[in-house]
C-alpha positions as MATLAB code, in Angstrom:
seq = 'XXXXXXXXXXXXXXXXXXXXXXXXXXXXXXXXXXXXXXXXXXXXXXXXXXXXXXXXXXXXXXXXXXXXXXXXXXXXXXXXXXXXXXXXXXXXXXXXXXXXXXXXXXXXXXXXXXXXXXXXXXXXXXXXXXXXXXXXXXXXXXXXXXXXXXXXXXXXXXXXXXXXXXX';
ca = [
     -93.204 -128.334   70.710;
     -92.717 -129.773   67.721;
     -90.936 -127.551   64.548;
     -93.838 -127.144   62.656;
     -96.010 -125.438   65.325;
     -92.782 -123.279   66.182;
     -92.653 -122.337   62.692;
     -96.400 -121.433   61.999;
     -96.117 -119.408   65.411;
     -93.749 -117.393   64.770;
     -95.244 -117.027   60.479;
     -98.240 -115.897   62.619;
     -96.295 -113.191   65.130;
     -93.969 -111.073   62.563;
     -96.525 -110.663   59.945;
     -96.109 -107.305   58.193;
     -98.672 -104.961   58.372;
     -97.688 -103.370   55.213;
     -96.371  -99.715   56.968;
     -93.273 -101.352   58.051;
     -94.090 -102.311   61.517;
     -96.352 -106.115   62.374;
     -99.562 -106.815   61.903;
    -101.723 -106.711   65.162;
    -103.509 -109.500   64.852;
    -105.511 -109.228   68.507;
    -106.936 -105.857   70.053;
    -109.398 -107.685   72.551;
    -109.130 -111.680   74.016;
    -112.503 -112.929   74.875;
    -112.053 -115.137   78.123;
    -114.353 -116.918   77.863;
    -113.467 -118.741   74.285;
    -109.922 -119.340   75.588;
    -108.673 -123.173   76.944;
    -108.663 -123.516   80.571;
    -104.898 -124.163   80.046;
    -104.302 -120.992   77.997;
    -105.672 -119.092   80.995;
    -103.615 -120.891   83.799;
    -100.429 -120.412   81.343;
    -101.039 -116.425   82.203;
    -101.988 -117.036   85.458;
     -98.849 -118.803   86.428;
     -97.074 -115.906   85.038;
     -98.995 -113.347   86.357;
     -98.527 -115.292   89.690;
     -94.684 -116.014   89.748;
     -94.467 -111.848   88.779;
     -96.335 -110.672   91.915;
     -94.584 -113.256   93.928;
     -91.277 -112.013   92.536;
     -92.372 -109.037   93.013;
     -93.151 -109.626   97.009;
     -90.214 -111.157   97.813;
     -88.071 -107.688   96.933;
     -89.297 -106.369  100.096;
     -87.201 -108.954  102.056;
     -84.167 -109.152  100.390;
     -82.823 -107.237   97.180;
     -78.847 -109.002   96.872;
     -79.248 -112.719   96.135;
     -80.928 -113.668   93.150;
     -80.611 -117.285   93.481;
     -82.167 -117.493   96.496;
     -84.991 -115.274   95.320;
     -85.127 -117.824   92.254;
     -85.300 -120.739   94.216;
     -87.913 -119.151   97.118;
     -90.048 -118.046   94.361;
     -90.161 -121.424   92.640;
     -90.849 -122.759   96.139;
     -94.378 -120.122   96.198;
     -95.283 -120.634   92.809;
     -95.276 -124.738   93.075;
     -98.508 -126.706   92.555;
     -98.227 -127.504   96.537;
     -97.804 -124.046   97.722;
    -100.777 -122.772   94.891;
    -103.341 -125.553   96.524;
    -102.798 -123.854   99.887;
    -103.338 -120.603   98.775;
    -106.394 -121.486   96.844;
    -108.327 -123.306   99.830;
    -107.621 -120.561  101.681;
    -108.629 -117.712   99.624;
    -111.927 -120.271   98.393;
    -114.505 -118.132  100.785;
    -112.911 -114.938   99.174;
    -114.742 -116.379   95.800;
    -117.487 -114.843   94.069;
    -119.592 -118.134   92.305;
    -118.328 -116.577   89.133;
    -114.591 -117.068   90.121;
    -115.332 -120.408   91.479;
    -116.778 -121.603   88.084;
    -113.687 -120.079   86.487;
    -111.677 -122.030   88.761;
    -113.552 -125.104   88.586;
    -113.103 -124.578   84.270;
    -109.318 -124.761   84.768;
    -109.093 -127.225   88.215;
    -111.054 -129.991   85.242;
    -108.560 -129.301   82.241;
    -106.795 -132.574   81.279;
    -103.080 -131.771   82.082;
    -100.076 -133.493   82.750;
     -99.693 -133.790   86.190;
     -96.357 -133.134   87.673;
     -94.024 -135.173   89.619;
     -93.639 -132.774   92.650;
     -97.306 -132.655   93.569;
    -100.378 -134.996   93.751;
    -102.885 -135.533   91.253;
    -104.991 -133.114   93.437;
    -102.919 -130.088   93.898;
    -101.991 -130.201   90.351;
    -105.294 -129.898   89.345;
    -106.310 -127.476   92.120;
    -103.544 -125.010   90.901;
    -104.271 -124.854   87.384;
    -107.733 -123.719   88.934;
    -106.217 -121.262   90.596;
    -104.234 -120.440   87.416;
    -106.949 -119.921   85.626;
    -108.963 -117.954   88.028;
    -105.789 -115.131   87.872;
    -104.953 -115.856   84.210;
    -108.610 -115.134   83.543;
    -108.957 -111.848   85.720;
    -105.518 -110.348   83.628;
    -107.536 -110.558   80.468;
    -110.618 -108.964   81.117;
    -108.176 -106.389   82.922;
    -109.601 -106.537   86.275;
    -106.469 -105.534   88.196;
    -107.966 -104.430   91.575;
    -109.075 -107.951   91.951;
    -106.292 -109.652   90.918;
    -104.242 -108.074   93.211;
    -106.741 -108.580   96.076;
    -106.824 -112.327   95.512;
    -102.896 -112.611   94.757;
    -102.131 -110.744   97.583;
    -104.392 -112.900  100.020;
    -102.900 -115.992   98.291;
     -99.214 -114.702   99.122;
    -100.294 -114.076  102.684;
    -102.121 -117.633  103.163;
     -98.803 -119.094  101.571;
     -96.707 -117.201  103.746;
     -98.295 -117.866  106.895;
     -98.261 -121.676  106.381;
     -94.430 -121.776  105.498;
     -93.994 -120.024  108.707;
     -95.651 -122.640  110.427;
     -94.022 -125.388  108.873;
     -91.109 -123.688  109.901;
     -91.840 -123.347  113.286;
     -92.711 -127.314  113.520;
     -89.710 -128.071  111.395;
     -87.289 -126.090  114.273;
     -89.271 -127.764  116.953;
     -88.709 -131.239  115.909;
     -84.742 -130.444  115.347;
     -84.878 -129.052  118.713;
     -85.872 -132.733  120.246;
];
């Protein structure tokens, strides 16, 4: 980011509001005005939270490891997964929402294909874009099947990981 958008950001944030406290400058985000990026930027965060969240039911004492497993979950790879198999879940509303965020120009990055990149800024968006309009029940629903699809392919890959060491 470059200095000058820094700067007007943070002009922007710690406004005063003239009572001593900062100006709220947003009561209410309309979803549907926001960048496909902006959403999957929330989503991802959302996301890696719940994830984070998860993994505390398996282990609560090494924090690196949690780090590092979480990453793992949260990568492009791992967020294609979960979105084709949570994709019959959809309602065509989410779908367009995830099709809005799948078609945002990004960069792409170097750990996943063109494909996956793009299919989990979709999937981004979809659960950056059901925060905001404060649909929680849904968002849990969907992140929770997402953790479970994710989950369940690991352990597979596991599986035929241990089998071909076992050759």
């Amino acid at each position: 980011m470059r200095f000058e958008h820094f700067q007007k950001l943070v002009d922007m944030m710690f406004e005063p509001d003239g009572s001593g406290g900062i100006l709220q400058r947003y009561d209410h985000v309309d979803v549907r005005t926001l960048q496909p990026l902006v959403l999957a930027y929330i989503g991802d965060a959302y996301f890696t939270l719940f994830v984070r969240g998860r993994l505390l039911s398996y282990d609560q004492s090494k924090v690196q490891v949690l780090h590092s497993f979480s990453a793992q979950i949260v990568s492009a790879v791992w967020q294609a997964k979960a979105y084709q198999g949570i994709e019959s879940m959809l309602t065509e509303d989410e779908k367009a929402v995830y099709r809005r965020g799948r078609n945002a120009k990004s960069r792409v990055s170097r750990s996943a294909s063109m494909g996956e990149y793009h299919m989990s800024t979709g999937f981004e968006a979809l659960l950056g874009t059901l925060y905001l309009e404060e649909k929680m029940d849904r968002l849990y629903e969907l992140a929770e099947a997402a953790f479970q699809v994710i989950s369940a392919d690991m352990m597979e890959e596991t599986r035929k990981n241990k089998a071909i060491k076992t050759k």
